[in-house]
C-alpha positions, 0 to 999 in steps of 0.5 A: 550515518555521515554528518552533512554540513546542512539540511538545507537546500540553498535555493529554497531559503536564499539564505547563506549556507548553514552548519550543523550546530554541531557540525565537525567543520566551521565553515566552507572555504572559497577555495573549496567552494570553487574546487567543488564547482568543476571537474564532474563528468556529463552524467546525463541520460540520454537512452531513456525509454518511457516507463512500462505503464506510460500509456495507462497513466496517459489513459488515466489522465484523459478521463480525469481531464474529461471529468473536470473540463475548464478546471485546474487540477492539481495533485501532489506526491507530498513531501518527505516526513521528519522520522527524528530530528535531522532523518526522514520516513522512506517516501512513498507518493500519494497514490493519486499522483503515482496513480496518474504519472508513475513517478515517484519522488518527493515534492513533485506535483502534478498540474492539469491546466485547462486549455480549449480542448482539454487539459496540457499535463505538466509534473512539476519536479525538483530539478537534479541538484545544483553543482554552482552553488554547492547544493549538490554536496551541501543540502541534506538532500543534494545529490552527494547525501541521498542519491541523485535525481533525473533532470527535468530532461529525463522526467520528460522521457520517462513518463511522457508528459512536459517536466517544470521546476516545481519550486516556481510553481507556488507562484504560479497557483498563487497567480492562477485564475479560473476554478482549481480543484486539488488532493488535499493532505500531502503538501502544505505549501502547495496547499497554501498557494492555493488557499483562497482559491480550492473548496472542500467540497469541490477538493473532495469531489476530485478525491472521489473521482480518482478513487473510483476510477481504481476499482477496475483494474487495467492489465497492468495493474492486474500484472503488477497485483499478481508479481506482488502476490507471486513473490507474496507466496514466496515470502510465506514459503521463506517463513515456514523454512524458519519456523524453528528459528522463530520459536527460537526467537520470537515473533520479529524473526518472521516479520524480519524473514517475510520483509528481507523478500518483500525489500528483495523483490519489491519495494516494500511491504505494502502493510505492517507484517501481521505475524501473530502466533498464538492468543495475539491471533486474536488481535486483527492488526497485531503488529507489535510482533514481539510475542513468543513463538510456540510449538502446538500454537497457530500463527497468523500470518498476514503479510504482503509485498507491494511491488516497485510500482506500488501495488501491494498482495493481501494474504492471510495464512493460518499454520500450525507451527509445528506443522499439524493441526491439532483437533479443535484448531483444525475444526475451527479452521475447517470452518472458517475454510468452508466460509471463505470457499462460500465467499469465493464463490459469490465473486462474479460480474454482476454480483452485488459486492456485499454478497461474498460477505453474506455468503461467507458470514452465513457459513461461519453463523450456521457453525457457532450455532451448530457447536451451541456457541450462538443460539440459533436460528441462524437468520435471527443471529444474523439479523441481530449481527451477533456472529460478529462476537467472534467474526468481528470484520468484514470478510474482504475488500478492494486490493491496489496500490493501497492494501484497502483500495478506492477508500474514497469511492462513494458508497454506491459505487463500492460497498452498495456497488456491483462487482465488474471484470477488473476490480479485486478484492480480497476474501477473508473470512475468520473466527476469533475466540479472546483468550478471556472469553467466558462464553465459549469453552476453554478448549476455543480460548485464544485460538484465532484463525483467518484464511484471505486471498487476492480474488480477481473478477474476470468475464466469467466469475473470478480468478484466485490470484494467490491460488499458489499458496495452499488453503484445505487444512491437510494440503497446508500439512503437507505443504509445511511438511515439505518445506521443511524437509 
């Protein structure tokens, strides 16, 4: 990694240039100052064409301006994070501001100012870098270090909406009169500009706004939730290929498989891969990834592309590595099959949003008590919740541009809501026996299985949109057996 002069962008600190500590040059010499000055080729763009889903955002920033008439809104991206020292984290905006505008750098701000009969939207961006005073070479985030930047010009054409340089606007807020409401948590002196003048409460109520208003997916977000999964089973087909390679390896070679396709066709992962072979099946976010990869073992794969829009796939597999299932692994699988097909089922307009849960939960109670694991009846198990030893989450929830989306919305609009045409969710059921639990027989111990899918409500009950991959146990055998040659 090359060594810049300064991480530091002159005209934010207005101060002289600084060297690193142990920078490898003194200093900038006038002549080289001015060299640098001229001598570039007009790059501007000057073909642009909106972005693809420029009239959704529009859409979208209409009914969050009808929402909070007469008040400022204000809604960041954030701001990049230090990783170690003098390196950043990859950026990813807040879904809010990507939400409302598409954009996606960092630093920029959103500004909804009230006017007579509505709101004016203005993003308020950095502008591309300075070639007078050597910011464009000289900061750590000039354009000659990191990559350039589109002008306030080219802003204005991509996402259709007025582009301002945001580095006048903490002045601007600190003048600003009338009610502000803002999304708090991602850029502090924004936050600071701001401070005497936003409520908690008030803040909050924007929060929940916007999360609610993703629970019903428009069709572009339906597309995008559907590339992701699309290239999602194409990452797990990736992972069964390798298999041998994993065992051979560990656990970091399928992680490392599954993110080269999310990296290729998409812009991440959307989560920490969980790629969990054998007992640590049992752990529900087991990221650590770095446990052995044996035949005669289940792997947990639970992994998802988040595609350039930021809309991310939430599948869940569980494969025998060596291709077959033994006995009592494909017994539980079976199981946890049968509850997830329950739970699939209850996914309809009109239904309540917990019913795929009992559905699911009530197969899953009916078969611990069939195999003497729980005594039964089955209602008092489930009254009492003591399922939950070996079931232990929730079997699904909403699906976007979070892996667990609208997490804000009020309780009555989600869990205690109705489901609609629009909204998906996932349905993941599953059955987890610790490898030290001494209440089920040794033969259970560390097995842990988990079977989830991208379930989208349509007018007429649902569609699986990770239908791709197989569920049923022996369509699964088949399908690795095929695979792999």
């Amino acid at each position: 990694m090359a060594d810049e002069l300064t991480p530091e962008t002159p005209e934010e600190t207005e101060e002289p240039i600084k060297q690193r500590k142990n920078g490898l040059y003194p200093g900038v010499s006038d002549e080289l100052a001015e060299n640098m000055k001229s001598g570039w080729a007009d790059t501007e763009l000057h073909d642009l064409e909106p972005i693809p889903q420029a009239a959704e955002t529009a859409a979208r920033r209409a009914a969050l301006s009808e929402r909070f008439p007469g008040e400022r809104l204000v809604i960041p991206a954030g701001n990049l994070k230090t990783r170690s020292n003098d390196t950043e984290y990859p950026f990813r905006a807040s879904v809010e501001y990507a939400y409302l505008t598409g954009n996606q750098t960092e630093d920029g701000v959103l500004v909804l100012e009230p006017v007579t009969d509505g709101h004016e939207a203005t993003i308020y961006l950095l502008p591309r870098s300075d070639r007078e005073n050597g910011e464009f070479w000289l900061s750590g985030q000039g354009e000659l270090w990191v990559g350039r930047r589109h002008s306030l010009t080219e802003a204005e054409k991509l996402y259709g909406i007025p582009a301002s340089d945001v580095r006048e606007l903490p002045e601007k807020l600190r003048e600003a009169t009338g009610p502000v409401r803002l999304v708090r948590g991602y850029d502090a002196g924004i936050e600071a500009a701001l401070t005497d003048k936003v409520t908690a409460e008030r803040d909050a109520e924007l929060r929940v706004f916007l999360s609610e208003a993703r629970l019903v997916k428009d069709d572009f977000e339906i597309g995008e939730l559907q590339k992701a999964v699309d290239s999602t089973v194409r990452g797990f087909e990736d992972v069964v290929r390798v298999l041998d390679k994993a065992e051979a390896t560990s656990e970091r070679y399928i992680e490392g498989t599954f993110f080269l396709r999310a990296r290729v066709e998409g812009n991440d992962v959307g989560y920490g891969s969980i790629c969990a072979a054998g007992p640590h099946a049992c752990t529900l976010h087991w990221v650590r990834n770095d446990g052995p990869v044996r035949s005669g073992d289940l792997l947990l794969l639970d992994a998802g592309v988040e595609t350039h829009t930021y809309y991310t796939a939430d599948v869940t597999r569980t494969l025998p590595v060596d291709g077959t299932y033994t006995e009592i692994q494909k017994k539980i699988y079976d199981a946890v099959y049968d509850a997830q097909e329950a739970g699939i089922a209850a996914v309809k307009p009109g239904a309540k949003y917990r019913d795929f849960h009992d559905a699911a939960q009530r197969v899953l109670t009916e078969r611990l008590v069939e195999w003497g694991l729980v005594e039964g009846p089955v209602e008092r198990v489930l009254e009492l919740g003591l399922q939950r030893r070996w079931t232990l989450h929730g079997t699904g929830h909403m699906l976007g541009m979070d892996v667990h989306d609208c997490a804000a919305a009020r309780v009555e609009s989600y869990v205690d809501g109705t489901l609609e045409p629009g909204m998906v969710l996932t349905v993941e059921p599953g059955l987890y026996f610790q490898a030290d639990d001494l209440t089920v027989p040794e033969e259970y111990r560390g097995i842990g299985v988990r079977i989830e899918d991208d379930i989208l409500v349509t007018a007429d009950g649902n569609r699986n949109l990770s239908a791709g991959l197989p569920r049923r146990s022996d369509e699964v055998e088949s399908w690795m057996a095929a695979l792999k040659g």
